[in-house]
C-alpha positions in Angstrom: 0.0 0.0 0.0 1.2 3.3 -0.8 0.5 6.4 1.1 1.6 10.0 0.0 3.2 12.2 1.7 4.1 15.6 -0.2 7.6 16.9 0.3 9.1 20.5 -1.7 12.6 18.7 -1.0 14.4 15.6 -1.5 14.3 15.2 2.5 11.1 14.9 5.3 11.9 16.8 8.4 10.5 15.6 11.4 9.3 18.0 14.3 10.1 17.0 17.4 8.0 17.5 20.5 8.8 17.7 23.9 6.9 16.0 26.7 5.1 19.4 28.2 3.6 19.9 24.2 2.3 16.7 24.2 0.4 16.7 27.0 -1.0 19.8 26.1 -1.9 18.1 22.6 -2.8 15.0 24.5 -5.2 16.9 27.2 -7.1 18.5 23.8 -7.3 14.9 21.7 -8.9 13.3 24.8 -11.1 16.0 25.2 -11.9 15.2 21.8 -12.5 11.6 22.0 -15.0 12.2 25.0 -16.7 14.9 23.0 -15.7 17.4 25.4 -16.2 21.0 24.8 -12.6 22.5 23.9 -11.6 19.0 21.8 -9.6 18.7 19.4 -8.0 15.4 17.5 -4.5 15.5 17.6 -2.6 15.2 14.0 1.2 13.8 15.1 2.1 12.8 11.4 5.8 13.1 10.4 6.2 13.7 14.5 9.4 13.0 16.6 8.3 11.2 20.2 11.1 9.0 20.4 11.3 8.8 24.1 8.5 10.2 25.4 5.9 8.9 28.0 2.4 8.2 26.5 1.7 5.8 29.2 -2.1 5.1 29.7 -3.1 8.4 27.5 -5.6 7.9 24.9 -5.1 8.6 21.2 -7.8 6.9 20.2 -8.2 7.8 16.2 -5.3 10.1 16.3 -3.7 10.5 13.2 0.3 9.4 13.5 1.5 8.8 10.3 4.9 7.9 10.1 5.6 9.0 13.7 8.7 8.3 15.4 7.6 6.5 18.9 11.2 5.0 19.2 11.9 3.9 22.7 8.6 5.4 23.8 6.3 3.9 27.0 3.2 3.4 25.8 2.3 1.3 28.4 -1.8 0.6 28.8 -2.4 3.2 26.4 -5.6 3.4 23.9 -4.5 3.7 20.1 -7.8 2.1 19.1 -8.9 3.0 15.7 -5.6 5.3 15.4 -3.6 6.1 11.7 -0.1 4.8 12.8 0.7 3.8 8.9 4.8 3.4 8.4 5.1 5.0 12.2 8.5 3.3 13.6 7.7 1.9 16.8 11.0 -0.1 17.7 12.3 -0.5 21.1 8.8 0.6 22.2 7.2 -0.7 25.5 3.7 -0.9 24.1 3.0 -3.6 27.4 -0.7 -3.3 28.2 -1.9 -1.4 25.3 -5.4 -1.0 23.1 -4.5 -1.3 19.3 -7.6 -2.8 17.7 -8.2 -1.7 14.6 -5.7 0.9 14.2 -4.0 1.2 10.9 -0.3 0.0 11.4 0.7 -1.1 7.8 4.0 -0.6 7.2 5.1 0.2 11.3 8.3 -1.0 12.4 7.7 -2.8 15.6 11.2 -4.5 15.3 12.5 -5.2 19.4 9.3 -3.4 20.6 7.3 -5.2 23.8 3.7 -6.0 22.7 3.1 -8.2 26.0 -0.5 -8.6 26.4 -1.6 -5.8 24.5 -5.1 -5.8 22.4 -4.5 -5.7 19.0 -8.2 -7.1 17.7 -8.6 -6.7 14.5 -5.4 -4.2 13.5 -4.3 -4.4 10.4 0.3 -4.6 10.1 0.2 -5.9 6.6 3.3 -4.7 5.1 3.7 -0.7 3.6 5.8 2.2 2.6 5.2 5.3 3.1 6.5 7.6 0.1 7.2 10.8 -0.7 7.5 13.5 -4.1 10.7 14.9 -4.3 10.6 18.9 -6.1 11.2 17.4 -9.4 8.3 15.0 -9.1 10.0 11.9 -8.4 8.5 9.1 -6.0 10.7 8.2 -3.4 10.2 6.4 0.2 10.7 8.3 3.0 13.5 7.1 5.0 13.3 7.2 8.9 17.1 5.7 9.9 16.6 2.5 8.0 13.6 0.7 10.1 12.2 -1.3 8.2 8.0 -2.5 8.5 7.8 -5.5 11.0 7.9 -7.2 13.9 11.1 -9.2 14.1 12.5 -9.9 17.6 9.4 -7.8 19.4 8.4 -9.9 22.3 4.1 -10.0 22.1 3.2 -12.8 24.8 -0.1 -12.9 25.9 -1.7 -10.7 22.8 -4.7 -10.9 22.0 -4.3 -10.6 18.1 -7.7 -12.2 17.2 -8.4 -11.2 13.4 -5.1 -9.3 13.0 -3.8 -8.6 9.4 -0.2 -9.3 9.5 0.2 -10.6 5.7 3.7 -9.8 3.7 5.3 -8.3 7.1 8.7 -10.0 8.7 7.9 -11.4 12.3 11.0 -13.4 12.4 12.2 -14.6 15.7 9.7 -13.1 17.6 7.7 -14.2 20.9 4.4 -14.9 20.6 3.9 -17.4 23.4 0.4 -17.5 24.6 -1.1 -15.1 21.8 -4.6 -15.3 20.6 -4.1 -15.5 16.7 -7.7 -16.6 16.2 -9.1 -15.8 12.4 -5.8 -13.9 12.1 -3.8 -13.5 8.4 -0.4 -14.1 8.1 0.0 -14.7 4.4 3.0 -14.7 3.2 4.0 -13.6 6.1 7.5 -14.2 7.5 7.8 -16.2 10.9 11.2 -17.9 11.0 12.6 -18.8 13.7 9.4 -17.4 16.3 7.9 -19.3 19.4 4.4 -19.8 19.2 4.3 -22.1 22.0 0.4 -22.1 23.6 -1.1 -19.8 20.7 -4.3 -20.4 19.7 -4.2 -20.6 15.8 -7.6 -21.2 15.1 -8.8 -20.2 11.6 -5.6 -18.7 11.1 -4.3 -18.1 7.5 -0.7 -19.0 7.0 -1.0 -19.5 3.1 2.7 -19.3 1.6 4.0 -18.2 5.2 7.8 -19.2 5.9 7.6 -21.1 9.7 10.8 -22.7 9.3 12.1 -23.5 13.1 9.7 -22.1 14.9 8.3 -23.5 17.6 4.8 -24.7 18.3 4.6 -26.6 21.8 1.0 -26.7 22.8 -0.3 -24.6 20.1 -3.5 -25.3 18.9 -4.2 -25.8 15.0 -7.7 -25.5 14.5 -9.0 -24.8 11.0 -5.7 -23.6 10.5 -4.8 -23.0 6.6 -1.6 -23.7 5.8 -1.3 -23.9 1.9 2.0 -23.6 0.6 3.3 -22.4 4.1 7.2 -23.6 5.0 7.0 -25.8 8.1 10.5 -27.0 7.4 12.3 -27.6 10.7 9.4 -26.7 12.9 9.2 -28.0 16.4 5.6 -29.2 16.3 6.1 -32.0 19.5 3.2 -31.1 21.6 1.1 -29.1 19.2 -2.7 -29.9 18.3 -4.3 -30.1 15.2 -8.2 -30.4 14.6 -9.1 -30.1 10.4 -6.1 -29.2 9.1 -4.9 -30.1 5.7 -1.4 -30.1 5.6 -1.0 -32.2 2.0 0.4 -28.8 0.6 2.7 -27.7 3.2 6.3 -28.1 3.6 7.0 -30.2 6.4 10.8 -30.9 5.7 13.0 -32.3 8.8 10.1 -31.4 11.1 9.4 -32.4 14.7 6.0 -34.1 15.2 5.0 -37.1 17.2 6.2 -39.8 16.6 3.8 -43.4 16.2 5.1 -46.5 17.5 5.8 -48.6 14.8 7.0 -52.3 14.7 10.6 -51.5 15.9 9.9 -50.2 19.2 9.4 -52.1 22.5 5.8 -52.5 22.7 4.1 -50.3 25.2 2.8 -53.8 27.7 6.5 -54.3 28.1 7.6 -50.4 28.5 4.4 -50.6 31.2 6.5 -54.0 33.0 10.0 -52.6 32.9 8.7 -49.8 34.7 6.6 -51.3 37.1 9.8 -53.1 37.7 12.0 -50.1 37.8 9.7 -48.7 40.1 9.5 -51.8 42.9 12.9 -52.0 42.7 13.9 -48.2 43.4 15.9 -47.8 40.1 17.7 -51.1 40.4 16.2 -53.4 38.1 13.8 -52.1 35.0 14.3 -49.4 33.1 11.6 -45.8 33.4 8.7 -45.3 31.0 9.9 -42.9 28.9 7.4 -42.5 26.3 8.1 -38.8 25.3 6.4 -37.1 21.9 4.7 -40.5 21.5 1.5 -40.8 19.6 -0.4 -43.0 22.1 -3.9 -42.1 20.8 -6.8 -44.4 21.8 -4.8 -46.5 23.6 -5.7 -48.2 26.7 -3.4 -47.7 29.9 -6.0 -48.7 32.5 -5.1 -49.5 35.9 -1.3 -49.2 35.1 1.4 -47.6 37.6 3.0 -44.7 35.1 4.2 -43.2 38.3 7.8 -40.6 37.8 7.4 -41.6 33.7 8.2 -39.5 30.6 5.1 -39.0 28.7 5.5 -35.4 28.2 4.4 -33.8 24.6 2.6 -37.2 24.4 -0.6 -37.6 22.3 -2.7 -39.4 24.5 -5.8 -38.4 23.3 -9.3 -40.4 23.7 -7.0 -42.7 25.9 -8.4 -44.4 28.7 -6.1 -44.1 31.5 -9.0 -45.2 34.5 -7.9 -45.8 37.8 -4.1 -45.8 36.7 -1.1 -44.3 38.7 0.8 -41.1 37.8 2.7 -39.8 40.5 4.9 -37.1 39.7 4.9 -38.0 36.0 5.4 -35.9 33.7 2.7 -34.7 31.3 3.4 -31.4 30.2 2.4 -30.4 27.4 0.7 -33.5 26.6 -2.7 -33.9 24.5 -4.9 -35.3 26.7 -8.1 -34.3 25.0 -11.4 -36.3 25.5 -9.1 -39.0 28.1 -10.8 -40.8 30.3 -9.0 -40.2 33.7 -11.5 -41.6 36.5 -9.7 -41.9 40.1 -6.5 -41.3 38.2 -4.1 -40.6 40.7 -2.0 -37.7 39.8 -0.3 -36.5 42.6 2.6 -34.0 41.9 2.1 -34.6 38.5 3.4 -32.2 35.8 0.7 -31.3 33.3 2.0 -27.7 32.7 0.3 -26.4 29.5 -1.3 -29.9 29.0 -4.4 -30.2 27.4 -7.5 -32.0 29.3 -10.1 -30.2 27.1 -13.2 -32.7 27.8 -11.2 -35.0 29.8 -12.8 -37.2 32.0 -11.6 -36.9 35.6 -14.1 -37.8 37.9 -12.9 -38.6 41.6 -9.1 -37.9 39.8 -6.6 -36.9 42.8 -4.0 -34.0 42.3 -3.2 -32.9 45.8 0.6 -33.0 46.5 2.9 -35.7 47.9 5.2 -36.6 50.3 8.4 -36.9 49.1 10.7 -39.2 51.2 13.5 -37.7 53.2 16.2 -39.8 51.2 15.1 -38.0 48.2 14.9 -34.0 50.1 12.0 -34.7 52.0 8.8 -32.1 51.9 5.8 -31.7 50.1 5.7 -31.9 45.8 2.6 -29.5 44.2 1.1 -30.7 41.4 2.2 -28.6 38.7 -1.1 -27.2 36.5 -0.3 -23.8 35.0 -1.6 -23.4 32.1 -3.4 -26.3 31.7 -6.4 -26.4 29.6 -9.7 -28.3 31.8 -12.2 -26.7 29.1 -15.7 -28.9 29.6 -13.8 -31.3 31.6 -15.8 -33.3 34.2 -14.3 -32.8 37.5 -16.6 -33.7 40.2 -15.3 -34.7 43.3 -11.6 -34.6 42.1 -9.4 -33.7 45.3 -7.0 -30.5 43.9 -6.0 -29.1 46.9 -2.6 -27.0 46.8 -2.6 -27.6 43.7 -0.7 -24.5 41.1 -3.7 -24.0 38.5 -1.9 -20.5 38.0 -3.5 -19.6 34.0 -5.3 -22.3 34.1 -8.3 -22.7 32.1 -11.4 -24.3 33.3 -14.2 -22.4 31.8 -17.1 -24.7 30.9 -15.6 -27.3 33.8 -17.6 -29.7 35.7 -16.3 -28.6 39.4 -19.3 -30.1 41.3 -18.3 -31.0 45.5 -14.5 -30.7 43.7 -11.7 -29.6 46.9 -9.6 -27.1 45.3 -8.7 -25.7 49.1 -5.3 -23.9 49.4 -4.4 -24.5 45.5 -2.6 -21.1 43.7 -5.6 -19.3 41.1 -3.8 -16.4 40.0 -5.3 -16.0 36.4 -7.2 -18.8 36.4 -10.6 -19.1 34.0 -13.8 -20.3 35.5 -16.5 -18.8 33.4 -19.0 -21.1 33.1 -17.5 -23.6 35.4 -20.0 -25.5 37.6 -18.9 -25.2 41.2 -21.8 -26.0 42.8 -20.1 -27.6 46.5 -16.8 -26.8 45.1 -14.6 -26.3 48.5 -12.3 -23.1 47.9 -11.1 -21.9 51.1 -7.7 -20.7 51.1 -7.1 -20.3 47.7 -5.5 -17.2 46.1 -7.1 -16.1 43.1 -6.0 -13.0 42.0 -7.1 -12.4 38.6 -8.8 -15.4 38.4 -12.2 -15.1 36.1 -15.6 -16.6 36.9 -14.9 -17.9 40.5 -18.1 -17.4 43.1 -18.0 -14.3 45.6 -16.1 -15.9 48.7 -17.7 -13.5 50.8 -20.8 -13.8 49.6 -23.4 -14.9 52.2 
């Protein structure tokens, strides 16, 4: 996209504002998106902020094209609906802050902080913002060599849900936990990013390059990947529900691996760990069943207890009544299991997914660890974890670290989740009818009942 900007030399000066002018601009464009008398939109094209502090102000529909934020705190601030087309943004702390649906084609965002900002519906596709020189030539305007982008910006957490980020360079950049629902990135290029836990669903990825990036727990849904480069992806751990991937490039890529005819069948793993186990290490050998597509299967009644199964595919297994203390099970794909009386004490299931699990009377308290081996008390690790729908009643999770955990939709019915760690946690829509509660922390926690309510 091109976007004029008239020049009467072969050079665009940039004005440069000081803090006390831009809070006297800033005090007028808020006035002005309040519809207060005295308003009055602020126009900050061709601008120098670099520096400044627009923490928590709002320039909501302010018009910044090509605006030099460089190094500028725009922490929690409210861009929403604002013209930042081919404004460089590098080294900004934009931590916090409302972008949706602001125009930012062609904005360098290269090393700036995007942690948990809003950027719904915002459009970064790539652009160049140009200039006429005095003899009528078009030329772009230079602004010390930043280029449009997001590579090595750090955006974990953001919310990027229907995002346009097609053509732009977002190469090793971190966009653990985003929300990339319905977003475009085609022909976008992603090299070398981590996209651990991001929600992809009905994302567009046509001709993308993703070559070594890194998709633990990420969730393909509806995902379109049509001529996109997966080459050398890490995609142990990662979901995918409807996804055609018969025209993508999947070259020297991680994915889990099925047990075929030359591997120790999983009865005899499941002995020479029972063995391992009743002899304290001395005899046996550990489970260790790591990145293993163990779909379906059944592991009922088994003792899996201190195995590998992390980045496992166990989904729609039936694991009933079976032992897993302080196994490992992060990040594994656990979707639709049955789990009933499970014992999973001091298990890890950090960033697993239990979405419609079946868990009923499932134990996750801690244990005691014997004094040979340190002594004390082991949590069981659930941050992270996805319990969407899952059926929980009566499970014992006390002191339990459900810290981000998602449980909206969860049957919690007469469920003990006393002195467990909330922080962040997602209950909306979460049954906790007899759900016991007291002396959790829950700061930040969505959906939970009033505590104090009578």
């Amino acid at each position: 996209m091109i976007s004029p900007q008239d020049s009467t030399d072969d050079t665009t000066q940039r004005t440069k504002l000081f803090q006390k002018e831009l809070h006297r601009l800033l005090v007028r464009h808020e006035a002005f998106v309040e519809s207060r008398d005295g308003g009055e939109r602020a126009i900050l094209s061709m601008y120098d902020l670099s520096d400044l502090d627009l923490s928590r102000r709002n320039l909501g529909r302010a018009e910044m094209v090509g605006t030099l934020l460089c190094n500028c705190n725009l922490q929690g601030a409210d861009f929403s609906d604002a013209n930042l087309f081919a404004a460089d943004m590098s080294s900004t702390d934009m931590r916090g802050g409302v972008f949706d649906r602001a125009d930012m084609r062609g904005a360098c965002l290269a090393c700036a902080d995007m942690t948990e900002a809003s950027m719904v519906d915002t459009d970064m596709r790539d652009g160049v913002l140009v200039k006429s020189s005095i003899s009528g030539e078009i030329m772009p305007v230079d602004h010390e060599e930043s280029a449009g982008g997001m590579e090595k910006a750090v955006a974990r957490r953001a919310d990027m849900t229907g995002a346009k980020v097609s053509d732009s360079m977002v190469v090793q950049t971190d966009l653990t936990d985003a929300n990339l629902k319905n977003a475009r990135f085609v022909r976008t290029n992603l090299s070398l990013s981590n996209l651990t836990g991001c929600n992809l669903e009905g994302a567009d990825f046509t001709g993308a390059v993703l070559s070594g990036a890194i998709f633990h727990g990420a969730r393909f849904i509806s995902t379109v990947l049509d001529g996109a480069d997966m080459s050398g992806a890490d995609l142990i751990g990662a979901m995918f529900d409807n996804v055609d991937l018969s025209k993508t490039r999947m070259d020297d890529a991680k994915l889990p691996r099925a047990i075929d005819d030359g591997d120790v069948p999983v009865k005899d793993v499941i002995v020479e760990h029972r063995d391992w186990i009743k002899s304290n290490g001395k005899t046996g050998e550990r489970a260790v069943l790591k990145g293993m597509d163990l779909t379906g299967y059944s592991l009922e009644q088994v003792n899996l207890s201190a195995a590998d199964l992390s980045f496992s595919v166990l989904k729609g297994a039936n694991l009933s009544q079976s032992e897993f203390i302080m196994t490992d099970l992060s990040y594994a794909d656990l979707r639709g299991a049955t789990l009933m009386r499970a014992d999973l004490r001091g298990a890890k299931l950090e960033r697993a997914d239990l979405s419609d699990a079946v868990l009923v009377g499932a134990v996750f308290s801690e244990v005691n660890v014997a004094s040979q081996a340190g002594g004390g008390e082991w949590r069981a690790n659930l941050q992270r974890v996805k319990l969407c729908r899952a059926l929980l009643n009566g499970a014992t999770l006390c002191n339990v670290d459900l810290e981000g955990a998602d449980l909206s939709g969860a049957d919690l019915r007469d469920a003990d989740l006393s002195g467990s760690l909330l922080f962040d946690a997602d209950f909306t829509g979460a049954n906790m009818s007899g759900t016991n509660l007291r002396g959790t922390m829950s700061t930040g926690a969505l959906g939970l009942p009033d505590l104090n309510a009578e």
